[in-house]
C-alpha positions in Angstrom: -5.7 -14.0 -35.5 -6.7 -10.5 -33.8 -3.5 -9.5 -31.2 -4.9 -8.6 -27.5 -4.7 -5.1 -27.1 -1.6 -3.9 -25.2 -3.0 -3.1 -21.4 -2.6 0.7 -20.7 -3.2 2.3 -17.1 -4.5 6.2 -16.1 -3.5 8.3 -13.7 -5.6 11.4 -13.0 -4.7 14.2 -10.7 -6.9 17.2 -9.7 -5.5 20.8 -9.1 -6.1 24.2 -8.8 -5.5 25.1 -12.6 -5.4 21.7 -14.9 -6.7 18.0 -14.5 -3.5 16.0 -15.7 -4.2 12.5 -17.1 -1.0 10.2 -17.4 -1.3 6.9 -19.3 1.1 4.4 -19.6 0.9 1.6 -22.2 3.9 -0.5 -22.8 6.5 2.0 -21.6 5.1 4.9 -23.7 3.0 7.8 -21.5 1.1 10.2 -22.8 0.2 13.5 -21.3 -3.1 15.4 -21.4 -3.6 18.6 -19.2 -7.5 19.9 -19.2 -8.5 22.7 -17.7 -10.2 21.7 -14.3 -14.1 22.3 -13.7 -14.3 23.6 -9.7 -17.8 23.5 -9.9 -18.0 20.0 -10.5 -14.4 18.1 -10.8 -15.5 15.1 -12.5 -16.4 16.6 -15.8 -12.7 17.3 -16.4 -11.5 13.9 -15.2 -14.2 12.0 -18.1 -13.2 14.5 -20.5 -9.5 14.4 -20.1 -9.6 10.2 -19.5 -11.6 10.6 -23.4 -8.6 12.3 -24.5 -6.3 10.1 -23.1 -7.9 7.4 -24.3 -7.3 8.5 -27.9 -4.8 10.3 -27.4 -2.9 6.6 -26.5 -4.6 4.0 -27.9 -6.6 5.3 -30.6 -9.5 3.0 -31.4 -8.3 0.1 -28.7 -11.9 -0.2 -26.2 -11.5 1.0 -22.6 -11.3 -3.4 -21.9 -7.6 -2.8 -21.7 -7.6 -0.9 -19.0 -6.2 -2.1 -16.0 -5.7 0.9 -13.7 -7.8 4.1 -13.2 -6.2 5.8 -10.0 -7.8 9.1 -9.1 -6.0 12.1 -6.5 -8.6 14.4 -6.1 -9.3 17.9 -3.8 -12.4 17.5 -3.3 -12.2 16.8 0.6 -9.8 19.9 1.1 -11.5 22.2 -0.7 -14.8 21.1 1.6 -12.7 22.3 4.2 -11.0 25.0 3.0 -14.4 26.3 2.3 -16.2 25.3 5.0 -18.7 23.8 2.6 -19.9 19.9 3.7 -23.5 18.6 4.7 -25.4 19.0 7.4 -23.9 17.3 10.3 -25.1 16.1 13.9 -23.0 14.8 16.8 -23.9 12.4 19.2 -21.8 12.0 22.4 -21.4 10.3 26.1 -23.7 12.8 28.5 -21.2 15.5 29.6 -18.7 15.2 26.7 -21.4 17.6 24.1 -18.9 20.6 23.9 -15.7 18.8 23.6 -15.4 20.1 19.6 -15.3 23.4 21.0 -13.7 23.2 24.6 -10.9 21.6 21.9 -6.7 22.0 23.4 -5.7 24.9 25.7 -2.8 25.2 22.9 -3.3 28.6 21.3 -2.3 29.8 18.2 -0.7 33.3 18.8 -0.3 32.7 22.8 -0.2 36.3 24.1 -3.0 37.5 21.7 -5.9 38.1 23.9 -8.4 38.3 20.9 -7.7 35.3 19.1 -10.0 32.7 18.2 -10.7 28.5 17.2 -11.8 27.8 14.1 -15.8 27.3 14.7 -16.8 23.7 15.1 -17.6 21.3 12.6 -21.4 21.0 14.5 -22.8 23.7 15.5 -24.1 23.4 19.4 -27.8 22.7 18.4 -26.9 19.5 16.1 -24.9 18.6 18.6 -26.4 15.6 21.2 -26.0 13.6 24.4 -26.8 10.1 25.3 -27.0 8.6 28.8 -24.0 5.9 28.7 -19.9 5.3 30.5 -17.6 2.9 29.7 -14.5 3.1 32.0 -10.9 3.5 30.0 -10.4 -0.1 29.8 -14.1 -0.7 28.1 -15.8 -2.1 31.1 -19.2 -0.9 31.3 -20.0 1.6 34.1 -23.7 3.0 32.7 -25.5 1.1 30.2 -26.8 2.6 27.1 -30.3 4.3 27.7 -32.2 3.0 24.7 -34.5 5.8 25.9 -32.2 8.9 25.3 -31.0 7.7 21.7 -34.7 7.6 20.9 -34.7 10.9 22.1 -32.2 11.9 20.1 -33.8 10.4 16.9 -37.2 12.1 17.6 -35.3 15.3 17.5 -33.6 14.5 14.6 -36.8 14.1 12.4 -37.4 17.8 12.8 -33.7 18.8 11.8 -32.5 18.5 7.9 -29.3 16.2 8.7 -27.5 14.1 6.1 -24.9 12.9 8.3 -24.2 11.5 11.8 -20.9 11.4 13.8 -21.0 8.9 16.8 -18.4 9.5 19.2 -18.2 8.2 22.6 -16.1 7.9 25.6 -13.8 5.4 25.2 -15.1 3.7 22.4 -11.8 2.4 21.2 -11.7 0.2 23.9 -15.7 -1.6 23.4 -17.5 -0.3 20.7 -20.3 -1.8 21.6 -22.2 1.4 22.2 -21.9 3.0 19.2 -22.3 0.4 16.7 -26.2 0.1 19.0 -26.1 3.7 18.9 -26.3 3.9 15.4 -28.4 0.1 14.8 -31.3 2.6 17.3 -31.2 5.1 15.2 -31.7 3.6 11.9 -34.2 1.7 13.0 -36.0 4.4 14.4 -36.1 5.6 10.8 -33.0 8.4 10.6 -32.3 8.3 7.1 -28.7 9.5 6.9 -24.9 8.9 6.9 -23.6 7.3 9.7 -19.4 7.7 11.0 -18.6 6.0 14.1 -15.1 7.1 15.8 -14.8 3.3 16.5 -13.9 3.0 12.9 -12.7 6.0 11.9 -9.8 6.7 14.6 -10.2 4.2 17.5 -7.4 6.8 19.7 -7.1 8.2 22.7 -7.3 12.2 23.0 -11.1 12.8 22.8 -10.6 16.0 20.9 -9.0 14.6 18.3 -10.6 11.3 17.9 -14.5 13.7 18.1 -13.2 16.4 15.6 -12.0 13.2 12.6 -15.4 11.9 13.6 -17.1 14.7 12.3 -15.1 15.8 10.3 -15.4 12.4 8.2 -19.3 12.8 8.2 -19.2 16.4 7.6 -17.5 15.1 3.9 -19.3 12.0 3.6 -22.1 12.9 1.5 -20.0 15.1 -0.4 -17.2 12.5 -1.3 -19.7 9.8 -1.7 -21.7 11.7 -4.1 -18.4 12.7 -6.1 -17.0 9.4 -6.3 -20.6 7.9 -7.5 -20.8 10.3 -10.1 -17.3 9.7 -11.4 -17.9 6.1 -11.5 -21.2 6.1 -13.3 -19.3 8.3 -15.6 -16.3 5.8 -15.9 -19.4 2.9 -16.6 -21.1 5.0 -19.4 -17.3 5.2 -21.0 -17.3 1.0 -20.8 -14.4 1.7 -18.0 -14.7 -2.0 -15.9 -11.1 -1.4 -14.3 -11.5 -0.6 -10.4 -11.2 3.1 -9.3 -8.6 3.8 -7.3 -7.9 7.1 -4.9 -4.9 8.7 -3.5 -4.8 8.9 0.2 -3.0 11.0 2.2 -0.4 8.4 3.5 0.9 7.6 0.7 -1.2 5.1 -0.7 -3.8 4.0 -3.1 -7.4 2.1 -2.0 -10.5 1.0 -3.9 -13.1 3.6 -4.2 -15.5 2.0 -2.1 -13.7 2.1 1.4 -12.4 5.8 0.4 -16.5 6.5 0.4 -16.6 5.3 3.8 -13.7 7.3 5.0 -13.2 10.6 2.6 -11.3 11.9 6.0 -8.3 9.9 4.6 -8.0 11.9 1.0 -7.0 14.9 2.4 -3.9 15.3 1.1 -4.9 13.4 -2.0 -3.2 14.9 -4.5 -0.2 16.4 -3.1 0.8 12.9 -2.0 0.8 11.7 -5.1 3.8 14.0 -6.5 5.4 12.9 -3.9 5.7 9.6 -3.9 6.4 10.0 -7.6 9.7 12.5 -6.5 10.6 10.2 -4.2 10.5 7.0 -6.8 12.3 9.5 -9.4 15.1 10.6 -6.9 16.0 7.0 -6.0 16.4 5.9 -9.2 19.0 8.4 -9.9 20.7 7.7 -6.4 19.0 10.8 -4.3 17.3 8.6 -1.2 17.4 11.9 0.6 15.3 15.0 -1.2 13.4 17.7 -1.0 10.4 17.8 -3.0 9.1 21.4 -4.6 5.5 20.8 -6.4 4.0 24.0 -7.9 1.3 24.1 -9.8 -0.9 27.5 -11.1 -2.3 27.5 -7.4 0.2 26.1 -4.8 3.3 25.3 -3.9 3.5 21.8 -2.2 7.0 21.1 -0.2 7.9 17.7 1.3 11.3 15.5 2.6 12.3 12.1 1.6 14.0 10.6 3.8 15.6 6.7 2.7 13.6 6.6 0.0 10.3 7.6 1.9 8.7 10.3 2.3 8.3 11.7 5.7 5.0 11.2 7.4 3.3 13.2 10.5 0.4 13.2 12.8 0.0 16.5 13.8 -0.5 18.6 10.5 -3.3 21.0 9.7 -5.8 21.1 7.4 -8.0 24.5 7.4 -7.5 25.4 11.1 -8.3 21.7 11.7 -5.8 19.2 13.5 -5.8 16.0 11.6 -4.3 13.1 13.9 -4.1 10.4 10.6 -1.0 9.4 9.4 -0.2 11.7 6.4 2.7 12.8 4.3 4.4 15.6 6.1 3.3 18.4 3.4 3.9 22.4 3.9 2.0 24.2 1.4 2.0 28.1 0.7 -0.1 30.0 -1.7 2.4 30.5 -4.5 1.6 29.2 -7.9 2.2 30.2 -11.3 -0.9 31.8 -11.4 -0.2 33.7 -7.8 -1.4 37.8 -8.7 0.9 40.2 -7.7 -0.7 43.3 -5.6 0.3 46.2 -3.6 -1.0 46.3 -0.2 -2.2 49.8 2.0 1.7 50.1 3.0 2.5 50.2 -1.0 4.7 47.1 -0.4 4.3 44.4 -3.5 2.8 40.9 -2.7 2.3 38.0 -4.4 -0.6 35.7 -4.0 -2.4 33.5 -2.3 -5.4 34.7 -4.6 -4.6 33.2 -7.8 -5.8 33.6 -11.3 -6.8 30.0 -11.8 -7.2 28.8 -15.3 -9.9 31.2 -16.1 -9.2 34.2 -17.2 -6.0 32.9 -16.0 -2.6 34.8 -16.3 -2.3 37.9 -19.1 -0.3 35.2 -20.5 -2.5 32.4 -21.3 -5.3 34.7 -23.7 -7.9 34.1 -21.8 -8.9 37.4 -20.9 -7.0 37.8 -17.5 -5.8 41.2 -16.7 -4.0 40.4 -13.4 -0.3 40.0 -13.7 1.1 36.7 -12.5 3.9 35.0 -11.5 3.8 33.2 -15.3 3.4 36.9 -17.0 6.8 37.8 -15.0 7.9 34.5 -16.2 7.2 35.8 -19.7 8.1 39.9 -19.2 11.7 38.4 -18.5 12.0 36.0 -21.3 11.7 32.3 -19.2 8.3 31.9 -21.0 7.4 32.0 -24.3 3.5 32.9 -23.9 2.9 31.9 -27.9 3.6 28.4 -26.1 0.4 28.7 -24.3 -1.8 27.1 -27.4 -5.3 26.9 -25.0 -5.7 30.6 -25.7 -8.7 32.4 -27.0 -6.4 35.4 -28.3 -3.1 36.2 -29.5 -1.2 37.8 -26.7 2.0 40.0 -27.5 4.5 40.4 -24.9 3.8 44.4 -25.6 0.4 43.5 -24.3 1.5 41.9 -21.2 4.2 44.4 -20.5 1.6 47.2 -20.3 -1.2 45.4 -18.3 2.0 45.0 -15.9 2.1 48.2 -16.0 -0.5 49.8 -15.4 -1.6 47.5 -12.3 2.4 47.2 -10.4 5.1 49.2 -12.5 3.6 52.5 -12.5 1.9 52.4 -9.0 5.5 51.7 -7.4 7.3 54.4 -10.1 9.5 51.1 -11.5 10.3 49.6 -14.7 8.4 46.6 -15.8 11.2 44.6 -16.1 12.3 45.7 -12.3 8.5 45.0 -11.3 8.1 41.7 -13.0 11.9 40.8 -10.6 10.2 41.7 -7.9 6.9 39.3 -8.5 9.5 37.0 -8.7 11.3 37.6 -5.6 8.3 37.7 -3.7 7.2 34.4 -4.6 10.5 32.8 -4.6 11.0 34.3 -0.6 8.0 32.4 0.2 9.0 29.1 -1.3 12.3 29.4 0.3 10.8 29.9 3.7 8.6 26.6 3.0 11.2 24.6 2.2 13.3 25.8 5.2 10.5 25.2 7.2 10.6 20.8 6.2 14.5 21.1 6.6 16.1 23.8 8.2 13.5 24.1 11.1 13.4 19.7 11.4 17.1 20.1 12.1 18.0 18.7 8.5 20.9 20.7 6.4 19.0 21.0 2.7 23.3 21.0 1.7 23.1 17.5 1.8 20.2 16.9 -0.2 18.6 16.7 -3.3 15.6 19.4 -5.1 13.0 17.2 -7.0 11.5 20.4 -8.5 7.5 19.4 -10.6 4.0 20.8 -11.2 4.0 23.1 -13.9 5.8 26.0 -12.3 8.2 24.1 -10.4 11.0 23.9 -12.7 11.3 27.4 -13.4 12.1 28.7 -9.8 14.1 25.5 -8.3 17.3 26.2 -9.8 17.3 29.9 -7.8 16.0 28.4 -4.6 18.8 26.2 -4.8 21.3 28.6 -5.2 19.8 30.4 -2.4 19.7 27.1 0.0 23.4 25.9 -1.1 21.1 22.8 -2.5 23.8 20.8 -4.7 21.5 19.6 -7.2 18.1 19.4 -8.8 16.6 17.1 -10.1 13.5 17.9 -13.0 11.5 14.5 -13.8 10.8 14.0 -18.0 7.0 14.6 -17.0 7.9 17.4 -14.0 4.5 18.9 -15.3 2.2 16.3 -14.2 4.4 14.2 -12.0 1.2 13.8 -9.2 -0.6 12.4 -12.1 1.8 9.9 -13.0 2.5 8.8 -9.0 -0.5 7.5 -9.2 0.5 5.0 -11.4 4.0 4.1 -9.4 1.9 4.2 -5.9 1.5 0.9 -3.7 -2.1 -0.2 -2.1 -1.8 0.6 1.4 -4.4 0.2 4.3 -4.1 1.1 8.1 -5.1 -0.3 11.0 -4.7 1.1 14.6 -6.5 1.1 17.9 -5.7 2.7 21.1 -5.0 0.0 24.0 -3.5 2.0 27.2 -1.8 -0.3 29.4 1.4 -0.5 31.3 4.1 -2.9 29.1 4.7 -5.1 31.6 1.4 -6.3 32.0 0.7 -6.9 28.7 1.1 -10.4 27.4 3.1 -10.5 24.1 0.7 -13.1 22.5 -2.2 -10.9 23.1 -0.2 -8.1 21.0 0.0 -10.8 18.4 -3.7 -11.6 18.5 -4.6 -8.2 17.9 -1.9 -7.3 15.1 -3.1 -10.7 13.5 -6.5 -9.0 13.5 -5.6 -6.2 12.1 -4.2 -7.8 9.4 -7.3 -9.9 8.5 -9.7 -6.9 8.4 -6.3 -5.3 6.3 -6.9 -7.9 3.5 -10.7 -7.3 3.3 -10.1 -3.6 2.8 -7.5 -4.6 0.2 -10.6 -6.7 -1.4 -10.9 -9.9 -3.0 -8.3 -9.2 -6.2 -5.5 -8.6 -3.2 -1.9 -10.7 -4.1 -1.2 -12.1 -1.2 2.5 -12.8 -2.2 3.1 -9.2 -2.3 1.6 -8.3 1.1 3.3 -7.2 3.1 2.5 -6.3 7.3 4.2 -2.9 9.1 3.6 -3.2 12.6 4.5 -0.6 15.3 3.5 0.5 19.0 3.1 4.1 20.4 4.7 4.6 23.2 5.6 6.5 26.3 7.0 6.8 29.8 3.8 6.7 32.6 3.2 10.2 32.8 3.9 11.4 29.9 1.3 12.9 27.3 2.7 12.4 24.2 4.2 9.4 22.5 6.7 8.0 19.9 6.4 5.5 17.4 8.4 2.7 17.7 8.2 -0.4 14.5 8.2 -3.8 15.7 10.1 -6.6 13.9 8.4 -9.4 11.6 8.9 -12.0 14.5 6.2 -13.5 16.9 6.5 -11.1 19.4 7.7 -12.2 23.0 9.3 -10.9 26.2 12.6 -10.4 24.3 11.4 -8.8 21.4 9.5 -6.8 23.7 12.8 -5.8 25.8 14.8 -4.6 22.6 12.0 -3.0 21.2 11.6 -1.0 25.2 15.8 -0.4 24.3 14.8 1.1 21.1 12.5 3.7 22.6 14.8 4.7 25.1 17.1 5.5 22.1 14.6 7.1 20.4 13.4 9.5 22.8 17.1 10.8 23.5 17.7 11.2 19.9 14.6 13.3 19.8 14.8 14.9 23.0 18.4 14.9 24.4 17.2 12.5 27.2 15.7 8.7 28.3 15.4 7.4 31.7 15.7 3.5 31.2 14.6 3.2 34.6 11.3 4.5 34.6 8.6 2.0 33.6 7.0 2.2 29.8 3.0 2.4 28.4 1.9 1.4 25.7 -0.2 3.8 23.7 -1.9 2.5 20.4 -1.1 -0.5 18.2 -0.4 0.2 14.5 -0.4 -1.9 11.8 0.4 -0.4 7.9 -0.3 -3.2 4.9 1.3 -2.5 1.9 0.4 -4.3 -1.4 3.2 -3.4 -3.5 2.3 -2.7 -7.1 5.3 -3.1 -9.9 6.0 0.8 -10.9 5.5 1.4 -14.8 8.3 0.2 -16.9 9.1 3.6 -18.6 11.2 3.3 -21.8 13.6 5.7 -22.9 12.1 9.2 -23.2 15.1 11.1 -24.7 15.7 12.5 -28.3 18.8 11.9 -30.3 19.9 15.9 -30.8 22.8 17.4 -29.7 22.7 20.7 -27.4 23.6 22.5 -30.5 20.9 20.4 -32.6 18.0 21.1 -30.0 18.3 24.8 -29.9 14.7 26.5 -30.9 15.3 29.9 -30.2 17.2 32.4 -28.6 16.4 35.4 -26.2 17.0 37.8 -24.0 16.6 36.3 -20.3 17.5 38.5 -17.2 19.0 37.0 -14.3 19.7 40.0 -11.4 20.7 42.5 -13.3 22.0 41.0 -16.5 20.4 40.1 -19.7 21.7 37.3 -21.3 21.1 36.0 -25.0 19.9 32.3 -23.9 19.5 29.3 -26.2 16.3 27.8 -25.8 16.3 24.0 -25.8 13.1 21.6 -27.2 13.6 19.1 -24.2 12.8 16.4 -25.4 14.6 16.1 -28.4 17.8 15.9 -26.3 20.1 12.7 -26.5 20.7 11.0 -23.3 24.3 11.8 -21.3 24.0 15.5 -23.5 25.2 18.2 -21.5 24.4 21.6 -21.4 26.0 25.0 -19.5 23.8 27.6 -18.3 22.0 30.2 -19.0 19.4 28.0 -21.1 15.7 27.5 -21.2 14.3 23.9 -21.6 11.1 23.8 -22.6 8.9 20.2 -22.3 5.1 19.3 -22.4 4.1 20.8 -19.5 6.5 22.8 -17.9 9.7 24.7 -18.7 13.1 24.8 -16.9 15.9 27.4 -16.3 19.1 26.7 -16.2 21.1 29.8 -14.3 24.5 31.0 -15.3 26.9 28.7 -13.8 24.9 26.2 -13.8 25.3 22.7 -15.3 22.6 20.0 -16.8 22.6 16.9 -17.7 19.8 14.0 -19.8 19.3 11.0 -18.5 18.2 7.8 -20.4 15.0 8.4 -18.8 14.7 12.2 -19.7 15.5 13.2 -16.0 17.4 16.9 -16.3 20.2 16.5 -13.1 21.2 19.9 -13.0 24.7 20.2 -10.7 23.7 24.1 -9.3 27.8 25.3 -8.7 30.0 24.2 -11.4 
C-alpha cells in the first residue's frame, strides 16, 4: 500500500532584492531565495515555489499542499511610484475637492513653500452627484438619478478603469452608493467599482475619500497580479487556497484581498513581524524590538505582550492610511544601500540601492557601486566567495579598489576607514529608527529584547545594541527569510468596523450587540466556507471620546452580552486610559461613542519545527579564520558554519556565524548561545 504523501505548506515573501520561499513539511523547512522580477513579481514566486517544491519533496505532486500564503509589494510599490489605473471620483455635490482641501496639518509648519502630495484623482476625473444624508443617515436630498447619468455619459468619453464612490455620510445608510454604483453599471460603465461604505465606513471625510480611492487606484493592478499568480499556481496543479499578508497582521483568501488591495500595504513587512514576535515569545522575550533588513530596507517594529504594536495613523507615500496596521518605521538602509558623497563632500548611504542586479561589487554581477555588503566584505564580516549566484569571480582586491576609486580616494581615506564609515552611516540611521518605535513612544529599548532578520539584519544588530544598551539579541535559525516563514505561523484575521456617532448614554447596549453580532456574521463569510468555527474567535472594541473632542481612543470590550454595567466599567476604563496617555480624564464630562470594531481571529496551529541544530562543538564548527575590524582593532576571528552547532553550545566574541541566508557578528565582549531550535541568544555585555 502507497503511504499519503506527508502535507507540506509555502510561504512566499516579496522584497526588494530576493523572493524567499519557506516550506515546511513535517518539521523540516527548506529555504529557497530567488532573485525577485520587479517588472513582473509573480515570475519569481512560480519559479521559486518550483524550486521549493523539489527542493522539499522531490517527486511528491503539488496535492499535498495545504498552504500557499503570499506577502507581496505590489500595492506599495503602486504608491511609492505613483503608478495605478486610471481613477475617477464620485462625491456628494460640494464635497469634489475634499482629496485636495485634505487636513490643515502641515508637514514642515513654518515652511511657506511646502506642498501635499497631489491627489490620487486628478480634478477632471473627479465628480459630483446631487444627494445629502444627514450624520445619522436620514435622508435630507434624494439621489438625482439624473446627475449619476450625467456622470456616466461623461465617463464614456474618459479611459477609466476604476471608480471610487464616496459620499457624505455613507457609513451611516449606504444606500446611495450601492444605487450609485447599480446606475452606473447599468448605464454601461465597464469598470472597477470601490464604495467607501465597504472599504472604511468612518468618520473624517478626508480620510475615509483618500482609502476610497486609493483602494480603486490599486484595484486593477492587484486584481490583475493576483489573477495571474493564481493561474500560474493552477498550471503548476497547485489546488491549495492562496493566501495574502495584510497589513494587520493577518492572513485572508485571495479573493477578498482583490476586493480590497488597500489592506496589503504593509504586506510583507508584517509578516517578519509576526514571525519575531512568535520567535521572541518562545524564548521568553514578550517585549521586543524587531530589526528586518533586507538588500533594500530596513523595517523596525515593537512587540509588546506578545503582539505587535498596531497604529492608525501611519504613512504610506505621503499618503495617511487610517486602517489598522502594524506600527512599522522603515528607512532606506539595506544591504545593498550605495554609499555616495554629496555637494558638501560628506558620505551617505542609501536610500538608492543596488538591488539584486548588478547588485553589490560583492555578488559578481557586474555592480560597481560600493555597498553596505562590499563594506561588510572590505572588513572581513562577509566572505563574498559565499555569494554562489554570481556570474564572476570577485576578489576582495577587486572590491577594495572599486571602493576606491568611487569613496576612499575622493575623501583622501583608506579603504578600510571608508568601508567604517559606510557602516556608520547606515548603522546611525537604523539607530535613529529604532529609537523612533521606542525611545520617542516613551519605551526604554533597556528593557527589551532585539529580534534582528532579513538578510542583513544579523550583521549590524549586535552594534546597535551596544549602542541602545539593548541586553540581548535574538537571531531566528531562518533570520534570512523570517517574513517568508511568518507566513506560515500567521492567524486568519478579518475586520469589521463602522462609524456610529452617538452620545453613550443614549445608546441601548443590545443595539451594540446587534451590530457586533453583525459584524461577526459578515466576519465568517470573509473567512469562507473552510472557516473552523471552534477556533474563532471575536475581538470587539469601541472608539471613543469626550463630546468635543476630535480624536479618540480605543477601548476592547469584554466577551459578555454587553449591558449598562459592562458599559459603566468599560466608560471607567477610558477614563483610565486617557490619563495614562494624556496625564488627565475628567470622569464627569459625558462620553461618545466613535466607531464599533470588531477583529476575528481564526487561529491557525504555527509549524511544528523540529530541532534545527548540528551536533559540533564551537571548536568543531570553525570554517575559517580572518581578520575582522571592530573600531580600530583587527581581530583574528573564528568563523562558525551555524548550523552545525550543537544546541546549549556557547561561544565568546569576536566570531562570524554564517547560515543559509544571512550571517551574524558576534562583537568582542559579547556572548552567544544555540538553542534547540537554532535561535542564536546573544547576551551583548558579558
Amino acid at each position: 500500500m502507497t503511504a499519503s504523501p506527508t502535507p507540506w505548506r509555502l510561504g512566499v515573501d516579496v522584497g526588494g532584492t530576493f523572493t524567499d520561499v519557506v516550506t515546511v513539511s513535517d518539521g523540516a523547512i527548506d529555504v529557497i531565495k530567488t532573485p525577485s522580477s520587479p517588472q513582473d513579481p509573480s515570475r519569481a514566486v512560480l519559479r521559486g515555489t518550483e524550486e521549493a517544491q523539489v527542493e522539499t519533496t522531490g517527486d511528491t505532486p503539488y496535492a499535498a499542499l495545504e498552504t500557499v500564503a503570499h506577502g507581496t509589494t505590489v500595492a506599495t510599490n503602486a504608491v511609492l511610484e505613483r503608478d495605478w489605473a486610471d481613477t475617477a471620483l464620485i462625491t456628494t455635490e460640494g464635497f469634489r475637492d475634499v482629496l485636495e482641501i485634505g487636513r490643515q496639518a502641515r508637514p514642515a509648519m513654518y515652511d511657506l513653500a511646502t506642498s501635499k502630495p497631489d491627489p490620487i484623482v486628478g480634478r477632471d476625473r473627479r465628480y459630483e452627484v446631487s444627494e445629502r444624508l444627514d450624520e445619522r443617515g436620514t435622508v435630507e436630498t434624494p439621489l438625482s438619478i439624473e446627475s449619476v447619468e450625467a456622470v456616466a455619459e461623461a465617463l464614456e468619453t474618459t479611459d477609466v478603469d476604476s471608480i471610487a464612490i464616496a459620499l457624505l455620510f455613507s457609513f451611516e445608510n449606504d444606500d446611495h452608493e450601492r444605487l450609485v454604483k447599480t446606475v452606473l453599471e447599468r448605464s454601461g460603465i465597464d469598470a472597477s467599482f470601490s464604495l467607501s461604505c465597504d472599504v472604511h465606513p468612518e468618520i473624517r471625510e478626508y480620510e475615509r475619500t483618500l482609502l476610497t480611492a486609493l483602494n480603486a487606484a490599486l484595484k486593477p493592478r492587484v486584481d490583475s497580479y493576483i489573477g495571474n499568480l493564481e493561474k500560474g499556481l493552477d498550471s503548476l496543479g497547485i489546488t491549495a487556497p492562496l493566501q495574502i499578508m495584510q497589513s494587520n497582521g493577518g492572513v485572508l483568501e485571495a479573493t477578498q484581498v482583490r476586493e480590497q488591495p488597500v489592506r496589503t500595504l504593509l504586506s510583507g513587512p508584517a509578516a517578519g513581524v509576526q514571525a519575531a514576535a512568535h520567535i521572541a515569545a518562545s524564548h521568553g522575550f514578550d517585549t521586543a524590538l524587531t530589526m528586518d533588513m533586507g538588500g533594500t530596507s530596513c523595517d523596525v517594529s515593537l512587540v509588546r505582550d506578545g503582539t505587535p504594536v498596531r497604529a492608525t495613523d501611519l504613512e504610506i507615500g505621503e499618503y495617511p492610511i487610517a486602517l489598522p496596521m502594524i506600527s512599522i518605521h522603515t528607512i532606506g538602509a539595506g544591504g545593498g544601500s550605495v554609499g555616495w558623497i554629496d555637494d558638501g563632500g560628506a558620505l551617505r548611504v542609501g536610500p538608492e540601492s543596488a538591488g539584486a542586479v548588478p547588485g553589490p561589487i560583492c555578488y559578481g554581477r557586474g555592480g560597481t557601486d560600493p555597498t553596505v555588503s562590499d563594506a561588510h566584505a572590505i572588513l572581513g564580516r562577509l566572505d563574498p566567495d559565499s555569494f554562489e549566484t554570481g556570474e564572476r569571480d570577485v576578489t576582495q582586491a577587486h572590491i577594495e579598489a572599486q571602493v576606491a576609486d568611487k569613496l576612499a580616494d575622493p575623501l583622501e581615506m583608506e579603504v578600510e576607514a571608508a568601508a567604517a564609515g559606510i557602516l556608520e552611516v547606515a548603522n546611525a540611521s537604523m539607530e535613529r529608527a529604532l529609537r523612533v518605535m521606542s525611545v520617542e513612544r516613551g519605551y526604554d529599548p533597556r528593557s527589551f529584547a532585539l529580534v534582528a532578520f532579513g538578510g542583513a539584519g544579523p550583521l549590524h544588530a549586535t552594534v546597535l545594541a551596544e549602542s541602545l544598551e539593548i541586553p540581548t539579541v535574538v537571531v531566528p535559525h531562518s533570520a534570512g527569510v523570517l517574513s517568508a516563514l511568518g507566513l506560515l505561523v500567521t492567524d486568519r484575521i478579518t475586520e469589521q468596523s463602522a462609524s456610529m456617532v452617538r452620545r453613550l448614554e443614549e445608546i441601548e447596549p443590545s443595539d451594540l450587540d446587534a451590530r457586533f453580532e453583525r459584524f461577526e456574521r459578515e466576519s465568517r463569510e470573509k473567512l469562507g466556507t473552510d472557516v473552523d468555527t471552534e477556533r474563532l474567535t471575536f475581538e470587539r472594541a469601541l472608539d471613543l471620546r469626550y463630546v468635543g473632542q476630535s480624536f479618540d481612543l480605543t477601548i476592547e470590550l469584554p466577551d459578555d452580552p454587553l449591558t449598562s454595567a459592562v458599559l459603566e466599567t468599560v466608560t471607567d476604563r477610558f477614563h483610565r486610559t486617557h490619563e495614562r496617555r494624556y496625564g488627565h480624564a475628567a470622569p464627569e464630562e459625558p462620553l461618545e461613542i466613535v466607531t464599533l470594531r470588531t477583529r476575528t481571529r481564526e487561529d491557525v496551529d504555527p509549524p511544528a519545527l523540529t530541532d534545527r541544530t548540528g551536533e559540533s562543538s564551537a571548536a568543531d564548527a570553525v570554517t575559517d579564520e580572518r581578520s575582522v575590524l571592530f573600531e580600530d582593532t583587527s581581530y583574528e576571528t573564528p568563523v562558525y558554519d551555524r548550523t552545525a552547532l550543537a544546541a546549549d553550545v556557547t561561544v565568546s566574541g569576536p566570531g562570524i556565524f554564517e547560515g543559509a541566508g544571512s550571517t551574524t557578528v558576534l562583537r568582542p565582549g559579547q556572548r552567544a548561545r544555540v538553542e534547540d531550535d537554532g535561535t542564536l541568544i546573544i547576551e551583548v555585555n558579558e
